[in-house]
C-alpha positions in Angstrom: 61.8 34.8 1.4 60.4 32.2 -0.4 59.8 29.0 2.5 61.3 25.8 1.8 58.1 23.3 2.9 58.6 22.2 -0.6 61.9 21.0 -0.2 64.6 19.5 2.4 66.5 22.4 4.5 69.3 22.8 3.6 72.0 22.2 6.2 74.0 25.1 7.9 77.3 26.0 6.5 79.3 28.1 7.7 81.2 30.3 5.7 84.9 29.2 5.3 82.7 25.8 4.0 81.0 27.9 1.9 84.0 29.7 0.6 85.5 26.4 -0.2 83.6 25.2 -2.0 82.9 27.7 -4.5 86.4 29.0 -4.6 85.6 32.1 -3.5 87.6 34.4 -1.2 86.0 35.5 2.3 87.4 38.7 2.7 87.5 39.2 6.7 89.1 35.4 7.1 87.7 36.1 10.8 84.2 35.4 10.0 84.8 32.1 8.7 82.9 30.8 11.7 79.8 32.6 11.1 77.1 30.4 9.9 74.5 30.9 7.0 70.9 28.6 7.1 69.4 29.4 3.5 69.9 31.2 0.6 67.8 34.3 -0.9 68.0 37.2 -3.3 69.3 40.6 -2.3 65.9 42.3 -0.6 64.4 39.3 1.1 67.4 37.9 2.3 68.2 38.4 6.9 71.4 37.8 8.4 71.1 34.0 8.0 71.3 33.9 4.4 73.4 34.2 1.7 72.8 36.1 -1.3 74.6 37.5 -4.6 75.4 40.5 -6.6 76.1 40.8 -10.2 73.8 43.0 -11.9 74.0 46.9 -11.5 70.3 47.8 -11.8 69.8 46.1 -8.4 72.3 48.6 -6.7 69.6 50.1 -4.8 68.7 46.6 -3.3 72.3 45.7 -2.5 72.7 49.4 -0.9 69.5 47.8 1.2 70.6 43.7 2.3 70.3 43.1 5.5 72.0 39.3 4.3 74.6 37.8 6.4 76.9 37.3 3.7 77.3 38.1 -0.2 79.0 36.5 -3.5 80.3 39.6 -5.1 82.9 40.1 -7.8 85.9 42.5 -7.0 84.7 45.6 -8.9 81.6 45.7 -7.0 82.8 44.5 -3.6 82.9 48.0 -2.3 78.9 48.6 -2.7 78.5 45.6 0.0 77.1 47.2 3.2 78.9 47.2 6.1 78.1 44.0 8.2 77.8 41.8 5.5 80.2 39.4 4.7 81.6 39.5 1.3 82.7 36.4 -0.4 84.7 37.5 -3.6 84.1 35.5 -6.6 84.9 35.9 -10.3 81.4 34.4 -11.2 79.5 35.4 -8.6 75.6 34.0 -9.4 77.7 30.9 -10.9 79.2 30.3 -7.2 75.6 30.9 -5.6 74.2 28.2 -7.9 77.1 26.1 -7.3 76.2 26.4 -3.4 71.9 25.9 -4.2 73.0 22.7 -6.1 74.6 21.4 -3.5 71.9 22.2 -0.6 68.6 21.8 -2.6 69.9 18.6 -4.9 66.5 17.6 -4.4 64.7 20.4 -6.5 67.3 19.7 -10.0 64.5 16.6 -10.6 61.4 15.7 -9.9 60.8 12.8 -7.5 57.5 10.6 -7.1 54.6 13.0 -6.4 53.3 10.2 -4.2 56.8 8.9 -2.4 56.4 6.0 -3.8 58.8 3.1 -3.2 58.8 0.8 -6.2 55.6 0.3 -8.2 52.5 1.6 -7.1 49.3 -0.7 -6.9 47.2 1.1 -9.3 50.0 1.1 -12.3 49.3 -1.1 -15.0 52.0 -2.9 -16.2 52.3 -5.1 -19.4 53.9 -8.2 -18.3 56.4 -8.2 -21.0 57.6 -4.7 -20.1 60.9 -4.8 -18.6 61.9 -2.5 -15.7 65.3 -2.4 -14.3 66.0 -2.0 -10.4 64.8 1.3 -9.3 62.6 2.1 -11.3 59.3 4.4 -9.5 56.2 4.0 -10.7 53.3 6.5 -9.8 49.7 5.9 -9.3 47.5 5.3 -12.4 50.4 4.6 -14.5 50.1 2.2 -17.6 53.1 1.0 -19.3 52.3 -1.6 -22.7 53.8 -4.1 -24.3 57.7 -4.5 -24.3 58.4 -1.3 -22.9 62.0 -1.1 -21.5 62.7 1.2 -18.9 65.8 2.1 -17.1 67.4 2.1 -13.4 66.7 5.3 -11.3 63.9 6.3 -13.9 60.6 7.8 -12.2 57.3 7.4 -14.4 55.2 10.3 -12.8 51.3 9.8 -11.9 48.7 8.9 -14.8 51.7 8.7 -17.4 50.8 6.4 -20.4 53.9 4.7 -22.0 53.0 3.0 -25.4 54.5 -0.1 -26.7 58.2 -0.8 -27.6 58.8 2.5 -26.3 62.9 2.5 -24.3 63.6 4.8 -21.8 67.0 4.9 -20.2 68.3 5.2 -16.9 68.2 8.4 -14.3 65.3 10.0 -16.3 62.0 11.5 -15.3 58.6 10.8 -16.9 56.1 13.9 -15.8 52.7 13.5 -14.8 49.9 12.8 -17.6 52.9 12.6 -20.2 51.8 10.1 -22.8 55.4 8.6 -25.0 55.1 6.7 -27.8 56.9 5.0 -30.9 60.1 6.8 -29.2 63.7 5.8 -28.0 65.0 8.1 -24.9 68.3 8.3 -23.6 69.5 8.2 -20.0 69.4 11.4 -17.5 66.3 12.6 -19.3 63.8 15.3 -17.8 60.3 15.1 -19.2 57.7 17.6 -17.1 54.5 17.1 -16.9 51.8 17.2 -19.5 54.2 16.4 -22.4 52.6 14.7 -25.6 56.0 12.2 -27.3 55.6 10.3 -30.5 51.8 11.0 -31.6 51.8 12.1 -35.8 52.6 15.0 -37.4 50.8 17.4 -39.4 51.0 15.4 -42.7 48.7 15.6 -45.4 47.5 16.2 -49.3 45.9 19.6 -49.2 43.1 20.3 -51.3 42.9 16.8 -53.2 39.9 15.9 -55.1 38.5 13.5 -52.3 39.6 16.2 -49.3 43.0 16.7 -47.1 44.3 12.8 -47.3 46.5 12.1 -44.2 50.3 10.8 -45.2 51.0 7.8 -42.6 53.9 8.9 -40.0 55.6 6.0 -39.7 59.1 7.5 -38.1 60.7 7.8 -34.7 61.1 10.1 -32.0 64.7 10.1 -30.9 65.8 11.9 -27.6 69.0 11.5 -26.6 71.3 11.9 -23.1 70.5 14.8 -21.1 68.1 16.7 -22.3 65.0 18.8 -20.7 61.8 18.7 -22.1 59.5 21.4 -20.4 55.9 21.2 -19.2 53.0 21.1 -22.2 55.3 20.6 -25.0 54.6 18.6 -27.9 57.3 16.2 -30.2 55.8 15.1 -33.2 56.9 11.5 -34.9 58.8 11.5 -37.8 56.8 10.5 -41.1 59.8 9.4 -43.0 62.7 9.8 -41.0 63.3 10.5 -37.1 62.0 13.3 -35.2 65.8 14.1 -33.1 66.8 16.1 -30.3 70.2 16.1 -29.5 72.2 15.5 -26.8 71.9 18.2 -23.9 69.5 20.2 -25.6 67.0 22.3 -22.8 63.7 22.6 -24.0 61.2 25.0 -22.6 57.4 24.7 -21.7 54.7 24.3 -24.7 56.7 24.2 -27.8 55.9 22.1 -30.5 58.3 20.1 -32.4 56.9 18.9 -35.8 57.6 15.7 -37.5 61.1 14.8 -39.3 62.4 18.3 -37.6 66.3 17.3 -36.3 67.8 19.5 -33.5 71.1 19.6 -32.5 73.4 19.2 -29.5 73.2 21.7 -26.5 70.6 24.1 -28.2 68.1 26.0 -26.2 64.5 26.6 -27.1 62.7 29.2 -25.2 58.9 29.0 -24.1 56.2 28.8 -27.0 58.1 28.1 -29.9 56.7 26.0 -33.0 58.9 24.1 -35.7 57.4 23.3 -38.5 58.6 19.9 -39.9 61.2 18.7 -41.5 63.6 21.4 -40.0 67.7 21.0 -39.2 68.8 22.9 -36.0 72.6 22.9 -35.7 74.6 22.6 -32.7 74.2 25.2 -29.6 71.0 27.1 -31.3 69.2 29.6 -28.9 65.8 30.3 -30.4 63.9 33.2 -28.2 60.2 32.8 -27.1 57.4 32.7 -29.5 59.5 31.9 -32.4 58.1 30.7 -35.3 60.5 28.9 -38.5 59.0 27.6 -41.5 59.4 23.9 -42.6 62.6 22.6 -44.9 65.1 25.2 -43.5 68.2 24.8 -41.7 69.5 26.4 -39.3 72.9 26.9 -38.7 75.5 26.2 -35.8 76.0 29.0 -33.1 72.7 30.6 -34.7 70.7 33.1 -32.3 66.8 34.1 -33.1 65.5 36.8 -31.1 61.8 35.9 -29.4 59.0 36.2 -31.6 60.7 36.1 -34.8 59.4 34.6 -38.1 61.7 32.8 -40.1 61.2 31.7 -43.6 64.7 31.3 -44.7 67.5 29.4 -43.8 70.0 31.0 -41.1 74.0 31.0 -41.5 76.1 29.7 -38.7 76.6 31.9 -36.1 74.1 33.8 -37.6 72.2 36.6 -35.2 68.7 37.3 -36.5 65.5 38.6 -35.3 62.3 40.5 -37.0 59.0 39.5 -38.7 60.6 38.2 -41.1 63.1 37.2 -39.9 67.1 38.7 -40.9 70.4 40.0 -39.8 69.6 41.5 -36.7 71.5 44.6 -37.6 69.8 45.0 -40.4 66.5 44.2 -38.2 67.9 47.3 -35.7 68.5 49.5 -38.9 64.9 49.3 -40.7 63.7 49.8 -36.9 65.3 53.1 -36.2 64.7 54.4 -39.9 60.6 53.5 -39.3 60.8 55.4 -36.1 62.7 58.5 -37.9 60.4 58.4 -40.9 57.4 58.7 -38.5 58.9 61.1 -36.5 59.7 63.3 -39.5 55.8 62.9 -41.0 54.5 63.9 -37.3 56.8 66.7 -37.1 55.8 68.2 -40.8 52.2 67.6 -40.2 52.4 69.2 -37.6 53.9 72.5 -38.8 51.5 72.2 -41.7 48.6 72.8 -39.2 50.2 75.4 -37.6 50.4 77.4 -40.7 
């Protein structure tokens, strides 16, 4: 098991509390009293901790738990050794997060890498940037003119923060971001490393006098709750605003080209690059290593698979995959016909030598 010298311990619960508060049923009510310290996955976890089950290729591992107690569903309650508690549960990993939330509320956001109180010494503030109440600031932070940041905000260490820039309240600044010539909602995650607001990729290919650079004189626009993950890149708009909507979860090192809108509550896997001026719908997954071309739109409820190419608009709800990208059924059906062709050419060559 992982050790927690990372994080607070989490207190001991025992587990009619635990049962409680994720609406789960403890089986034998007469082990309400035992008590569980920590939480762990099914073959590291001792009779301390709690675990989960909800997956049948880790049978084998739940045969093997030696955990004190386990979030099962019904239809699999039956596989739980004998010894271990079972706590039935309709969603049983749901519950267990439900349960890790609560204990390690400490490891949803980053704090200050320094436990810093307030402002460190060795930030550099512009005088006219305004900081609510709250507000951490890290070592080696500089913050310019008329920047406005929120309550609860934490500006990790060596973050730059250009000028005008507004951040809201309850959001996180990573370490070595740089942010600028953006506007950023409240109860925002930025991890570290994260490059906000710098130009896109605009220019005249080819012209007589070489590539001439178009000005990018847009916005970035992040709004409430959303995650941007470590390395990632967010281009300015050159025209119009570079958006990411509200509750979207971004992934590490993806890059976000200029003008491209996303929508509400979309997920963007690890690796992926939008080329600019693209519209992402509402509740998009895009897979890993996905790759869309500029000026297309993508639909509401769309689903890429990773590594995809696209270079043409998806529908709503639309579930595509490939290089290029299409219909994933389609995608499924050239894949198997490939693999039959080949098999049919190795199979005739074959008996042609053997003749």
């Amino acid at each position: 098991m992982a050790q927690p010298i990372f994080f607070k311990r989490p207190p001991s619960s025992t587990l009619a509390e635990i049962a409680a508060l994720t609406k789960a049923q403890l089986v034998d009510p007469s082990r309400g009293d035992q008590v569980i310290r920590g939480l762990a996955s099914l073959d590291e976890a001792g009779p301390m901790h709690l675990t989960f089950f909800d997956n049948l290729k880790y049978s084998d591992q739940l045969a093997a738990t030696r955990a004190g107690a386990c979030l099962v569903s019904q239809r699999f309650e039956a596989q739980v050794p004998m010894g271990v508690a079972v706590l039935r549960a309709a969603k049983p990993f749901h519950a267990f997060v439900q349960v890790a939330r609560e204990w390690h509320a400490d490891a949803l956001r980053p704090q200050s890498w320094f436990d810093t109180d307030g402002v460190a010494p060795s930030a550099i503030i512009d005088p006219t940037a305004q900081l609510e109440d709250g507000v951490i600031v890290d070592p080696l932070v500089v913050i310019g003119p008329r920047v406005e940041i929120g309550a609860g905000t934490v500006i990790g260490a060596g973050a730059v923060i250009g000028a005008d820039v507004k951040i809201g309240r309850d959001c996180n600044v990573g370490a070595k971001t740089t942010i600028q010539y953006a506007l950023i909602g409240d109860n925002v995650l930025i991890h570290p490393g994260c490059n906000i607001g710098q130009d896109g990729y605009g220019f005249i290919f080819f012209a007589r006098e070489g590539h001439i650079k178009v000005p990018q004189t847009g916005r970035v626009l992040i709004q409430n709750d959303v995650e941007v993950g470590a390395g990632s890149t967010i281009d300015r708009g050159s025209l119009r605003d570079t958006v990411i909507g509200e509750g979207t979860k971004i992934d590490n090192q993806v890059q976000i080209g200029h003008n491209v809108t996303i929508g509400r509550h979309c997920l963007l896997a690890a690796q992926i690059g939008l080329a600019g001026s693209l519209t992402i719908g509402d509740n998009v997954s895009l897979g890993a290593k996905a790759g869309i071309n500029n000026h297309l739109t993508i639909g509401d409820g769309a689903q890429l698979a990773a590594m995809s190419a696209v270079k043409d608009d998806i529908p709503p709800n639309g579930r595509w995959g490939g290089n290029i990208a299409k219909p994933i059924k389609q995608w499924f059906r050239e894949i198997v016909a490939v693999e039959r062709l080949v098999r049919d050419n190795a199979a005739e060559a074959k008996g042609e030598r053997q003749e």
